[in-house]
C-alpha positions as CSV (number, residue, x, y, z in Angstrom):
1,X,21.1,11.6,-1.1
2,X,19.9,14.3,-3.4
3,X,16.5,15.9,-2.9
4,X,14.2,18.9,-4.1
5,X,15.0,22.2,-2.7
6,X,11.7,23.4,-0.8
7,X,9.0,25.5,0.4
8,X,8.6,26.4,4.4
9,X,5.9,23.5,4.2
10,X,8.4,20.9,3.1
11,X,7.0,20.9,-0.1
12,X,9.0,21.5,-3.4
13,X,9.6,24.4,-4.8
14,X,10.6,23.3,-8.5
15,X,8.5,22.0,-10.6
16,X,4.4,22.6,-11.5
17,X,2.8,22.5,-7.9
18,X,-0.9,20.9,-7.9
19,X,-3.7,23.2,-6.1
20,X,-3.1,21.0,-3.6
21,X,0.1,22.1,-2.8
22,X,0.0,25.6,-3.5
23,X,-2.7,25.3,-1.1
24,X,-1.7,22.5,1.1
25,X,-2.9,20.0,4.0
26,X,0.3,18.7,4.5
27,X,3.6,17.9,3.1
28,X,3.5,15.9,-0.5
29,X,7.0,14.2,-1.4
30,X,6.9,12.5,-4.5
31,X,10.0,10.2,-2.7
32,X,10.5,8.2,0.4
33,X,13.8,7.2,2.4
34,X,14.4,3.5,2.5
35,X,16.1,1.4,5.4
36,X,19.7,0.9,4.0
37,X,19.8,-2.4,1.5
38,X,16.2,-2.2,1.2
39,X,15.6,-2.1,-2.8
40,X,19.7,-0.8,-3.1
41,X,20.3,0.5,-6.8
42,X,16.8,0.2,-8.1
43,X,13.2,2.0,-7.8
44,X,11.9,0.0,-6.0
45,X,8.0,1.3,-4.4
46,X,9.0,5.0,-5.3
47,X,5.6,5.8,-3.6
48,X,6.0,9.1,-2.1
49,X,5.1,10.3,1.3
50,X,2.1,12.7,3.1
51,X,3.0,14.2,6.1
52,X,-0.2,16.2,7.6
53,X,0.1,19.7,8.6
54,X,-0.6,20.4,12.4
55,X,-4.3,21.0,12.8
56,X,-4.7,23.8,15.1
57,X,-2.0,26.4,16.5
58,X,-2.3,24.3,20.0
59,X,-1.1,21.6,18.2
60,X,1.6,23.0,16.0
61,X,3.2,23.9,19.8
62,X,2.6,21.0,21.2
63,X,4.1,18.8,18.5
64,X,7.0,21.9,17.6
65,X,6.0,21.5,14.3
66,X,7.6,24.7,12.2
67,X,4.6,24.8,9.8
68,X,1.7,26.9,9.7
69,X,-1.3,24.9,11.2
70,X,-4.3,23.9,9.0
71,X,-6.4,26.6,11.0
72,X,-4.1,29.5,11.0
73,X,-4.2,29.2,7.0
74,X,-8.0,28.2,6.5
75,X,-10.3,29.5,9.1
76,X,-13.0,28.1,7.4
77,X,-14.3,26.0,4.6
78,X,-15.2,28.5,2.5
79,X,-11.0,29.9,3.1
80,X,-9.6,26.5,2.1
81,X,-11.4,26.7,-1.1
82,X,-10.7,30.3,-2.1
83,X,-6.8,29.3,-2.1
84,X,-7.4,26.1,-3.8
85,X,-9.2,28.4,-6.5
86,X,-6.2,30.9,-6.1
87,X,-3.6,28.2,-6.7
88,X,-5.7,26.4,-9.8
89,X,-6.5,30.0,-11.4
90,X,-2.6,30.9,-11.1
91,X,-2.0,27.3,-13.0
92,X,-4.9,28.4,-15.7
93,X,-2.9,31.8,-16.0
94,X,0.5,30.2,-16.6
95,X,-1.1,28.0,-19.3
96,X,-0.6,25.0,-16.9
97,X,-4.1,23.8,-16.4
98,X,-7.1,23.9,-18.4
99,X,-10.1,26.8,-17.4
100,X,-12.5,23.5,-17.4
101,X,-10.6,21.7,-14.7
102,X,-10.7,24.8,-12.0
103,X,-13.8,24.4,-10.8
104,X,-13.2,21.0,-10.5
105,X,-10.7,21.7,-8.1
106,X,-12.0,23.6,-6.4
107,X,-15.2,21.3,-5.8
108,X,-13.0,18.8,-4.7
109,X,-11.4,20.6,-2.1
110,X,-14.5,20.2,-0.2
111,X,-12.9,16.7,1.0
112,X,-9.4,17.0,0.1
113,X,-7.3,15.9,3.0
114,X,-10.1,13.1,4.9
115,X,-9.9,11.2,6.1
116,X,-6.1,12.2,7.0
117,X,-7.3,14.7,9.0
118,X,-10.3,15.3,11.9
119,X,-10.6,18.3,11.5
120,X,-13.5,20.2,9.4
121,X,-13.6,23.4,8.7
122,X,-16.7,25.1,9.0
């Protein structure tokens, strides 16, 4: 099987990367692995898959999760929606996004991730 190459988050490095993933909550896979004979030789579901970033450094070691915890990136609210500005403005820059839709961005980040996640930053 034949998949992206990728980040140290798990997400992939080709392609244009949402705010959400240059700034991310998790891992975003735009493909899922299927039981054997399940769907065989077709797209069948091509849904994608989410896989949430550790919370807190306690329990990125208690899980052994390799990734960067939610809290060690984004001590705060205010943090998380710096980089999702960061990320959108880089898109703007490269011609990848319109200016209009940054802000929008970055108002949304104020939920992005719930309710996949209990933890809010402050």
């Amino acid at each position: 099987m034949l998949v992206p190459a990728v980040d140290d988050d798990g997400n992939d490095i080709a392609g244009v990367r949402a705010p959400m993933v240059g700034a991310p909550l998790g891992t975003y896979c735009g493909w899922n692995l299927r039981a054997r004979g399940f769907g065989h030789g077709a797209m069948h579901e091509f849904s994608g898959s989410y896989i949430p970033l550790p919370e807190s450094l306690e329990e990125r070691h208690m899980t052994g999760d390799p990734r960067r915890s939610i809290l060690e990136r984004y001590p705060n609210a205010d943090a998380y929606a710096a980089a999702i500005g960061a990320a959108a403005r880089q898109l703007v820059e490269d011609r990848l996004m319109l200016e209009e839709d940054m802000e929008r961005a970055v108002a949304a980040a104020a939920n992005w991730g719930r309710p996949r996640h209990d933890i809010r930053l402050k």
